[in-house]
C-alpha positions, -999 to 999 in steps of 0.1 A, spaced: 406 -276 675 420 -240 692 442 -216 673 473 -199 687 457 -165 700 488 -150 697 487 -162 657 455 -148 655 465 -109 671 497 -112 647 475 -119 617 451 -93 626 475 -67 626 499 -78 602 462 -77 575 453 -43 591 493 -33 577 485 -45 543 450 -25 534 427 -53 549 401 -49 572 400 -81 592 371 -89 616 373 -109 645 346 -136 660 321 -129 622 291 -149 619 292 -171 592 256 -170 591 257 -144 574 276 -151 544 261 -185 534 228 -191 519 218 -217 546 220 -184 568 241 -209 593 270 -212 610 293 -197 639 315 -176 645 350 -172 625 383 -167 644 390 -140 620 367 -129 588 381 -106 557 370 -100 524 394 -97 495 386 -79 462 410 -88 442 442 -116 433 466 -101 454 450 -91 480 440 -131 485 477 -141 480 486 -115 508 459 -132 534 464 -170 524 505 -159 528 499 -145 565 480 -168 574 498 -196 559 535 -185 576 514 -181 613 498 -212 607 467 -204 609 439 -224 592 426 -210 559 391 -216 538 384 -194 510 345 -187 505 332 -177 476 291 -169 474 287 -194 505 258 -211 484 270 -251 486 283 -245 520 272 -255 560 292 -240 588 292 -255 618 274 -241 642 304 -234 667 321 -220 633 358 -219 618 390 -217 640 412 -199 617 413 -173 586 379 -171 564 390 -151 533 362 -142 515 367 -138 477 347 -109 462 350 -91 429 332 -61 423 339 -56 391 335 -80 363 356 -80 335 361 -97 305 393 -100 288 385 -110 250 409 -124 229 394 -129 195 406 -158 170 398 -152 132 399 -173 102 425 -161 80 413 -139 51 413 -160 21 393 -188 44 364 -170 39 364 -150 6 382 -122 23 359 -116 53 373 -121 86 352 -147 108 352 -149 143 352 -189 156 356 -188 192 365 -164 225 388 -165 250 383 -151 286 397 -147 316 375 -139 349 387 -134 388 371 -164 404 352 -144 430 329 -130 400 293 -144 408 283 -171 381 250 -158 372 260 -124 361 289 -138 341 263 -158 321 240 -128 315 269 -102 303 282 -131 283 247 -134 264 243 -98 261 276 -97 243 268 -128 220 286 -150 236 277 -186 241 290 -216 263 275 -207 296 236 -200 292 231 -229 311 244 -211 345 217 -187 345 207 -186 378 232 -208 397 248 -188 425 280 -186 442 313 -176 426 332 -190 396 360 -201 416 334 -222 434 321 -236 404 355 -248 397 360 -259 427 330 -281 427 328 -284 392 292 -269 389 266 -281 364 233 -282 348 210 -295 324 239 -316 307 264 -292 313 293 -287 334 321 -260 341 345 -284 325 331 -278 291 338 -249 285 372 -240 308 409 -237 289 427 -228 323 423 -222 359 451 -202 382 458 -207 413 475 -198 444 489 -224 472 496 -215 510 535 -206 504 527 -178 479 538 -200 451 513 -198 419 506 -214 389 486 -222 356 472 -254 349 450 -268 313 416 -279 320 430 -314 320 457 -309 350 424 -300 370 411 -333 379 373 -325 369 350 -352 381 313 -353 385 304 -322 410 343 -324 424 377 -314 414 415 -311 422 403 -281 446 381 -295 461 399 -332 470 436 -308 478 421 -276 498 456 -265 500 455 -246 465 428 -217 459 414 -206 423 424 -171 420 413 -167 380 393 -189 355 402 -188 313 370 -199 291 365 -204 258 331 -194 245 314 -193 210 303 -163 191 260 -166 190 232 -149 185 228 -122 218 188 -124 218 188 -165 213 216 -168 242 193 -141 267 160 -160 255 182 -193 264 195 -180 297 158 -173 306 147 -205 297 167 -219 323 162 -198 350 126 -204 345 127 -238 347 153 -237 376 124 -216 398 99 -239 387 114 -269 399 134 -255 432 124 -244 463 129 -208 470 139 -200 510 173 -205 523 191 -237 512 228 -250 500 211 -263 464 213 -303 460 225 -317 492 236 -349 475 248 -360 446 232 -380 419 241 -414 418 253 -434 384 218 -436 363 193 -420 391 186 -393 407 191 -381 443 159 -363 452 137 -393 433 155 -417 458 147 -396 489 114 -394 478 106 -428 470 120 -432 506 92 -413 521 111 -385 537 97 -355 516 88 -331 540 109 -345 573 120 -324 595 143 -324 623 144 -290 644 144 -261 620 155 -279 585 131 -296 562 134 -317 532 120 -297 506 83 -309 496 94 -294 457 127 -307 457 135 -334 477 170 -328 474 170 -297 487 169 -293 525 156 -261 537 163 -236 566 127 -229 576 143 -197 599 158 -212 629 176 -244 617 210 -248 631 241 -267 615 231 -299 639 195 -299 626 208 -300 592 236 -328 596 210 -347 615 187 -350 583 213 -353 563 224 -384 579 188 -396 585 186 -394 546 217 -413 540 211 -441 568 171 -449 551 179 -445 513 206 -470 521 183 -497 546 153 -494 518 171 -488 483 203 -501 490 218 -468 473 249 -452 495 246 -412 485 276 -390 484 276 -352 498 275 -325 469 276 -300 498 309 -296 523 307 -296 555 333 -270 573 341 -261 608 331 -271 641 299 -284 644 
């Protein structure tokens, strides 16, 4: 696939007009945690809700391809990388917005008693953080996302989970933003949350701009204690080294990396990627893997789980660009 050139100058300088700071031919490589991928037509960051709308809006009316990236972490890039726009979403800032609900006075013999949180958070805040300051402040729901990375606009997007958990749980809202500018609010049940997918991630047309939880008033040093818990156990059982997490996902009543390994392929290789000896559903970078090695093992994995088990696994990661 090619892209107008004359698109891509117009949307260069027409981003330049508004504040941005576009940058032609990036390597994705560098924004993923696979450290893979090519080269972007054009690459800019975005710090905040409207300065996404601006760039998915330029892009959108010079049709030029769009994909929003959030922490790159359940990504590949091709290695011949994205013809189009990469906007990447990054807050700086995080901030809570509390609203606090209350029993009413005579519930509780006069004393006001707080029962839940609301929150809103820009989806390019980073997951892990978000789960820390929400234990420091007491507030429980999300102690189970210590340590998961990428964005929470990803983890919408994808529906991210854990230990029993998933984003769905604890989301009231999501707002987005489509292609034409047009934007809107939907309840956690107009989202389409399945198992590791959603909405987003099925319709790539609309892109998570903000995320409303509801949270529980707990203990601070139980949620931090919690939060470490998890993070512990999350080291113990991952590999550490550059990887996109679970490659697959985990079929109805098993689990992905026990079928990989029961298929003998801990530890294959194919160029500079690896299935992971401590996790066999992770597949490592070892330093030099491109986007073909990867794909390669990926459809190795696929092809023998299926001939010996007769189990057909799905893709947690996506797959984007030109490979």
């Amino acid at each position: 696939m090619t892209v107008d050139r004359g698109a891509l100058a117009t949307l260069r300088e027409e981003l330049y007009a508004r504040g941005l700071s576009p940058r032609p031919d990036e390597l994705l490589s560098g924004h993923t945690s696979y450290r893979i991928g090519g080269p972007a037509d054009l690459f800019v960051v975005v710090h905040t809700a409207g300065d996404m709308a601006v760039a998915i809006k330029s892009a959108s009316d010079l049709d030029v391809p769009i994909f929003l990236l959030g922490g790159g972490t359940n990504i590949l890039f091709g290695d011949r990388g994205f013809r189009g726009l990469v906007i990447q979403n990054s807050a700086t800032v995080l901030k809570v917005d509390v609203e606090k609900e209350r029993l009413p006075l005579s519930a509780r013999l006069g004393l006001e008693e707080m029962l839940s949180v609301h929150l809103s958070v820009p989806s390019g805040v980073s997951l892990t953080p978000l789960s820390r300051r929400l234990a420091s402040l007491g507030l429980g729901g999300l102690s189970w996302a210590e340590g998961i990375p990428g964005t929470v606009g990803g983890a919408i997007v994808n529906n991210a989970g854990a230990y029993g958990f998933s984003m769905s749980d604890v989301v009231t809202e999501v707002e987005w933003i489509e292609a034409s500018g047009r934007a809107g609010t939907w309840g956690v049940d107009d989202v389409g949350f399945g198992y590791r997918t959603s909405y987003f991630r099925e319709n790539p047309g609309r892109f998570v701009t903000a995320v409303h939880f509801q949270v529980t008033r707990q203990d601070a040093a139980y949620l931090v204690e919690t939060g470490k818990d998890y993070l512990g156990r999350r080291k113990k059982n991952q590999p550490a080294g550059a990887s996109a997490g679970s490659v697959f996902k985990n079929p109805v009543d098993g689990f992905a990396g026990r079928l990989i390994e029961e298929s003998g392929l801990k530890g294959r290789r194919v160029g500079g990627a690896s299935v992971s000896q401590k996790h066999a559903n992770f597949i490592v970078n070892e330093g030099n893997a491109s986007a073909a090695d990867v794909r390669t093992l990926i459809e190795m994995i696929q092809t023998e789980v299926s001939q010996k088990l007769g189990v057909d696994l799905s893709l947690e990661i996506q797959l984007v660009g030109e490979f």
